[in-house]
N, C-alpha and C positions, 0 to 999 in steps of 0.2 A: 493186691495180690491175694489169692487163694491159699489158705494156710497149707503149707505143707508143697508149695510150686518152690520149682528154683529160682524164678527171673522175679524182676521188677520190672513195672513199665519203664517204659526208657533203657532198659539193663540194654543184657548182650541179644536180644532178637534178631536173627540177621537182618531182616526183611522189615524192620516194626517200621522206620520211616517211609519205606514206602508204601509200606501200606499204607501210612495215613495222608500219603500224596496222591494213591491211587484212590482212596474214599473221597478225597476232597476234590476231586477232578468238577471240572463244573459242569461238563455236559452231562454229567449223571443227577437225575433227584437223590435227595439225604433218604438215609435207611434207616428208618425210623421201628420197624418191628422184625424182631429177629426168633424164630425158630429155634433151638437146642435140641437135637438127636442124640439124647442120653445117651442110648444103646438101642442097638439092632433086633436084643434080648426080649421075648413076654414070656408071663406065665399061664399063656392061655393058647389054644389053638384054635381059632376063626375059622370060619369056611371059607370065608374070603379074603384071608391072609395067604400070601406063597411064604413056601416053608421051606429052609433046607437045614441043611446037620448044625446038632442044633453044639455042637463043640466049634463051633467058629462063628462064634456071636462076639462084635466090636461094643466097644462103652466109651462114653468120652473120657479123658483124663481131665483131672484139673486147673493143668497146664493151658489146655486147649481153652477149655470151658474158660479162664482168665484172661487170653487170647481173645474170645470171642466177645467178651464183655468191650473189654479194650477198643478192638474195630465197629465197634456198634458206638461205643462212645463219640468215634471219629467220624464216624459213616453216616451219625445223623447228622452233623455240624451245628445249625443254630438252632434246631429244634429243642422246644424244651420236655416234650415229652416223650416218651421211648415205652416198647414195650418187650419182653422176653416172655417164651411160651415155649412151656419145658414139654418135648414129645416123644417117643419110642418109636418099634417097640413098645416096653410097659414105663415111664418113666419112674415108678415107683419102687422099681429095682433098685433106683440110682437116691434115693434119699439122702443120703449123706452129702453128695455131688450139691443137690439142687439144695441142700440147707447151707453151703459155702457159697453157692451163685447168689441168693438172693441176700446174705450178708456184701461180699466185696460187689454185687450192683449195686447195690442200694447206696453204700458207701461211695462207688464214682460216681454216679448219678447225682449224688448232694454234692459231688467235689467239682461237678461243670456245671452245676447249677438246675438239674433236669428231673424233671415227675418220671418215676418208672411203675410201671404196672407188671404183674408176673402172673400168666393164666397156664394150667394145666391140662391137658386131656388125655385121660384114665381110666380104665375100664374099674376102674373103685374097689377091685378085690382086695388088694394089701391094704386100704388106709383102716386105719386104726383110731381111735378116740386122740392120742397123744398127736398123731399129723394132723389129724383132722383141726385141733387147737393148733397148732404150727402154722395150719397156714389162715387159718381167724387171725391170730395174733401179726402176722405178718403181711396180711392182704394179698394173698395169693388165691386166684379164682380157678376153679377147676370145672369141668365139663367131665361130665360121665358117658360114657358110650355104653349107651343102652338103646337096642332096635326095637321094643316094643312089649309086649305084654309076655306071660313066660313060654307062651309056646313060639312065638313069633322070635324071642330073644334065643332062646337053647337052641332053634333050629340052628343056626350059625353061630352063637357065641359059647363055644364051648374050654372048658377046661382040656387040658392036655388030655386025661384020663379021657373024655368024651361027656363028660356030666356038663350039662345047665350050670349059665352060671346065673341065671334070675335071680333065684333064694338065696344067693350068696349077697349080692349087692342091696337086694330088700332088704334083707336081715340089717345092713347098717343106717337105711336111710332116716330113721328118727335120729341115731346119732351125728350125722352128718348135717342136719338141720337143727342141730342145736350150735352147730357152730357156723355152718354157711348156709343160712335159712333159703336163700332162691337157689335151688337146685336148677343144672342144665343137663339133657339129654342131645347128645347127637346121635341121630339115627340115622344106618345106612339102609336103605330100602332095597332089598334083594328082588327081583323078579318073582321068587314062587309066595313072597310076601305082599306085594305092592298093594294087593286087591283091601288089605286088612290096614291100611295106613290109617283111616281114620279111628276106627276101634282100638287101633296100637294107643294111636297119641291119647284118647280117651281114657285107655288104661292105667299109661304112665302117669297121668296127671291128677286122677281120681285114689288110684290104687298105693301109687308111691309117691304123690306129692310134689311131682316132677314141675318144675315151674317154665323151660323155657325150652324152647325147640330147635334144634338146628337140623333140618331135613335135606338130605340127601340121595340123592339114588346111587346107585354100587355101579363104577365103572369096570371097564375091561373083561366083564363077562355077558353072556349071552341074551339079549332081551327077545322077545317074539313080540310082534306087533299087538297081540290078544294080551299079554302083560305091559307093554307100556298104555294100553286104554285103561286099566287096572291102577297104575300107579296117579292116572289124570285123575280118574274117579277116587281114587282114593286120598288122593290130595282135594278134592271137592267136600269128599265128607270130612276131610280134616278142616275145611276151614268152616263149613256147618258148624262143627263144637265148639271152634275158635268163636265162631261170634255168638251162639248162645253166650257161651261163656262172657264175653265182654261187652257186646249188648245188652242180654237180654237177663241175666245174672248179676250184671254189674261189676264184675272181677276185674281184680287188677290184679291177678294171681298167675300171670297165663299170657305166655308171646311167643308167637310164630313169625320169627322172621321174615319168611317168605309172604305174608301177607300184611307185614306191615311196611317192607319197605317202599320205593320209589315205582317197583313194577306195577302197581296199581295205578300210578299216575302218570297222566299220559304227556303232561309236557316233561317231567321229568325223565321216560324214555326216550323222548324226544330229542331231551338234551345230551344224552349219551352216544347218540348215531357218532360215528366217528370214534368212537374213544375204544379202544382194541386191548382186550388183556385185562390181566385180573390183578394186577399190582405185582405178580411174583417176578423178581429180580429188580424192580424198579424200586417201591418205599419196603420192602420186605423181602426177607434171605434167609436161606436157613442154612446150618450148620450143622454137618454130620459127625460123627465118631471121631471120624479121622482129620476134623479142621478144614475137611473142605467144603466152600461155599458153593450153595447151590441158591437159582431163584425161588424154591418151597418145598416143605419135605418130600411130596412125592414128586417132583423131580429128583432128590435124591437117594430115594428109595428106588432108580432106576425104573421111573414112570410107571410102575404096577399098583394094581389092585386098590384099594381105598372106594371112596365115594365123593361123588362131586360136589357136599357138602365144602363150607368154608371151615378149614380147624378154626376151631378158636383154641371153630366151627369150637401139686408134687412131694408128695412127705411119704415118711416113714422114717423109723430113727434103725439102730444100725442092723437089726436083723430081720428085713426087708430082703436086705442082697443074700442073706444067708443062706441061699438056698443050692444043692446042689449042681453038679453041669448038667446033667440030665433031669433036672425040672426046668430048665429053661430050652428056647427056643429062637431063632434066629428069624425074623419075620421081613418080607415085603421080595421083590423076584432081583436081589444082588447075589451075584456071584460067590464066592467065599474069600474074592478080592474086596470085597464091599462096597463103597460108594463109589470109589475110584472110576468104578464100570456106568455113572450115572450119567444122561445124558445134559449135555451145556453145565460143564462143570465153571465156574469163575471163576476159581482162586483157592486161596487157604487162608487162613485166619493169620499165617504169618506173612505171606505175600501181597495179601488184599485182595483187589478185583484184581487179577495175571492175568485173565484172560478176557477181554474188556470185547471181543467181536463174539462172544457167545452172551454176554449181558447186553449186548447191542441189539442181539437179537429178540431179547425178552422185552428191551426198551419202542423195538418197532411199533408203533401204533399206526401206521399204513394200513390201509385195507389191500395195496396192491398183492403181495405173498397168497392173500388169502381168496382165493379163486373163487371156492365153494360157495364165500360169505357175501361175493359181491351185490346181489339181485334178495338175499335171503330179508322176509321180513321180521326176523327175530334176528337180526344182527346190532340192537341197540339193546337186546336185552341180555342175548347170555357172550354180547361183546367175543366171536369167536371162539368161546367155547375153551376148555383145559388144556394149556397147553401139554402136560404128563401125559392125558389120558390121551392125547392124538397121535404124542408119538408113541405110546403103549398097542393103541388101536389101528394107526396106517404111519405110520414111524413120519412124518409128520406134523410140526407143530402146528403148523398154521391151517392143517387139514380135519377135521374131527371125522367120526366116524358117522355113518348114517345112523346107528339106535341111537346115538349119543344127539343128535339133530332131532331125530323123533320126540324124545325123551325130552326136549327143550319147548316143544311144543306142544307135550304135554303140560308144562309145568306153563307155560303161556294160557294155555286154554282153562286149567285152574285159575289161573289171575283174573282171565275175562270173563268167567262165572264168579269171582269175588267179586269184580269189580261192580258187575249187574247187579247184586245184592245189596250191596252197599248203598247204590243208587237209587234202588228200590223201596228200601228202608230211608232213604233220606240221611245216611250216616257219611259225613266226607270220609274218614277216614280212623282206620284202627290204629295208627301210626302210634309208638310209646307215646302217651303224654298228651295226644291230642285229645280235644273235648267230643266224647262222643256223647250223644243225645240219647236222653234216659228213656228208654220206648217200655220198660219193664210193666207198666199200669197201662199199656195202650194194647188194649185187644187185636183191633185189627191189625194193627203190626205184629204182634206176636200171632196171629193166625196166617200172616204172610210166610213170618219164617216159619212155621212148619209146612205151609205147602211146599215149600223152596225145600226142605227139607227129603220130604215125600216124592 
């Protein structure tokens, strides 16, 4: 229990046994990574955030948040390990919250026998040297949202006021690396940006020390066919740096997902034909303000705005939240009923999965629903595509929208220009941990990659 909740497990919950007859149902996979939707609440105003008044901003209680812990306990069954990942909003508002979750997790998690891991994602303005140790001390991994170098970042990530917040977050990152030395960026790539993706990621990495990459493109708003050629190319010169950097440098300082994974390898695509969906509502759930579960946060931010990045794609001690109602803001396109209004709602944290033919639906992995994706050759690689963002885009799930299918082949056509290079150079793979061949004394390889470059 959460210091300062009234119930205990087992107490008076109306619903707690069913709920955990409804987690344990066996036609459903265990729920192994759960989401927490602090609050509704940031201290910042995004260009690609939807905003309304900002005096009807939700935050979880600790009730809930104890709730939440509870059916995650239950929801994974025999798994032994579990993850929480605390989200906004700013989750940093909630400090207090997330320093009681990761005491009474931690505590069930040794009481059923289970590893729990606790990641962040924060736009890094409130952490302070004291959270920054809070979460060293307590293994908590945080991921910073930062979109690129300072002009690339202020364009969209702005303070409420309308100021940059680049020099805010530079300003802390020696101290943030003294306590969580591999820093992560997740970057959402805007269209009037896409062109500058590889000099972004160059920037972040050289300038601020940025260690790991989680790249994105920004859904539910406008692409033109002249910026998504923009964002291919500049996911081209992004993976250029990436292999200087790990070829031809020899660094082990520096990882892009997107070209170390499986999409490089072609039985490994191969193996994915058929496999539909990105895990939301199947091994992972999220949890909004109000206790209801949803398959991932932006379906429960009412499928707006965000980037098709993966979250991983939490401190402050107590005057963090001190802040008044009008410097906060109420972020993502809900109502001022809040989540409620989100679409394939599941349940509640006291009911469980209640409503098991909308988690049914997240569980489909048929390709039949999916019309568009029948004939398509990129259907083994972005697996049908987001469900939030389709029904955000043609209301929808199983439909995505054309820039969003563009935008996927873009990021294909990246791959198969890594892939060439890779093959070129004689390097199997950039994959974490793999043995790449040292080409840094070999001339002609190193006169390969800069014509590749050029």
């Amino acid at each position: 229990m959460i210091a300062g909740t009234s119930t205990t497990r087992g107490e008076a919950r109306p619903a707690a046994q069913l709920a955990r007859q409804l987690a344990l149902q066996a036609w459903a996979p265990p729920v192994g990574c759960m989401e927490l939707i602090l609050t509704e609440a940031c201290n910042l105003g995004c260009g690609y955030c939807f905003e309304y008044g900002a005096d009807h901003h939700k935050s979880m209680s600790a009730e809930t948040a104890s709730a939440a812990i509870d059916l995650l306990m239950d929801a994974s069954r025999d798994s032994t390990w579990v993850a929480v990942t605390f989200m906004g909003g700013e989750p940093m508002l909630m400090f207090d919250l997330i320093r009681d979750v990761v005491d009474y997790a931690g505590r069930e998690a040794r009481r059923h026998g289970k590893t729990i891991s606790f990641d962040m994602q924060t736009n890094g303005v409130l952490i302070r040297e004291e959270h920054a140790r809070f979460f060293r001390d307590h293994g908590v991994r945080y991921c910073l949202s930062l979109d690129g170098a300072r002009l690339t970042n202020d364009r969209h990530r702005r303070t409420l006021g309308g100021s940059g917040t680049f020099q805010i977050v530079a300003a802390k990152l020696k101290m943030l690396k003294r306590h969580q030395h591999w820093q992560g960026a997740r970057m959402t790539v805007m269209p009037d940006d896409a062109a500058r993706l590889g000099e972004n990621v160059r920037a972040l990495h050289e300038e601020l020390a940025i260690n790991q990459f989680v790249i994105g493109f920004a859904t539910h708003v406008a692409w033109s066919d002249a910026q998504i050629a923009d964002y291919a190319a500049g996911l081209m010169d992004a993976f250029e740096y990436f292999l200087e950097q790990r070829v031809f440098r020899r660094s082990r300082r520096i990882r892009i997902g997107l070209f170390e994974l499986g999409q490089l390898d072609a039985a490994f695509v191969a193996g994915r034909r058929g496999a539909w969906g990105c895990g939301a509502g199947s091994g992972r759930l999220a949890v909004a303000p109000d206790g209801s579960l949803h398959g991932c946060s932006k379906l429960a931010w009412g499928a707006s705005g965000g980037s098709a990045a993966a979250a991983l794609p939490p401190e402050g001690l107590r005057p963090v939240g001190n802040l008044p109602h009008d410097g906060l803001r109420q972020v993502g396109n809900l109502p001022h009923g809040g989540s409620a209004a989100a679409p394939l709602p599941l349940g509640t944290v006291e009911t469980g999965f209640s409503r098991p033919e909308n988690r049914l639906k997240l569980l489909d992995h048929s390709e039949g629903p999916r019309t568009k994706c029948h004939a398509c050759e990129l259907a083994s690689h972005c697996n049908g595509g987001c469900h939030a963002a389709s029904l955000a885009d043609t209301g929808n799930m199983y439909v995505p929208a054309d820039y969003f299918c563009k935008l996927m082949f873009a990021q294909k056509q990246a791959c198969d220009h890594a892939r060439r290079r890779l093959a070129e150079l004689g390097v199997p793979s950039l994959r974490w941990g793999a043995d790449v061949p040292d080409l840094t004394d070999h001339t002609q390889r190193a006169e390969q990659f800069h014509a590749g470059v050029e």
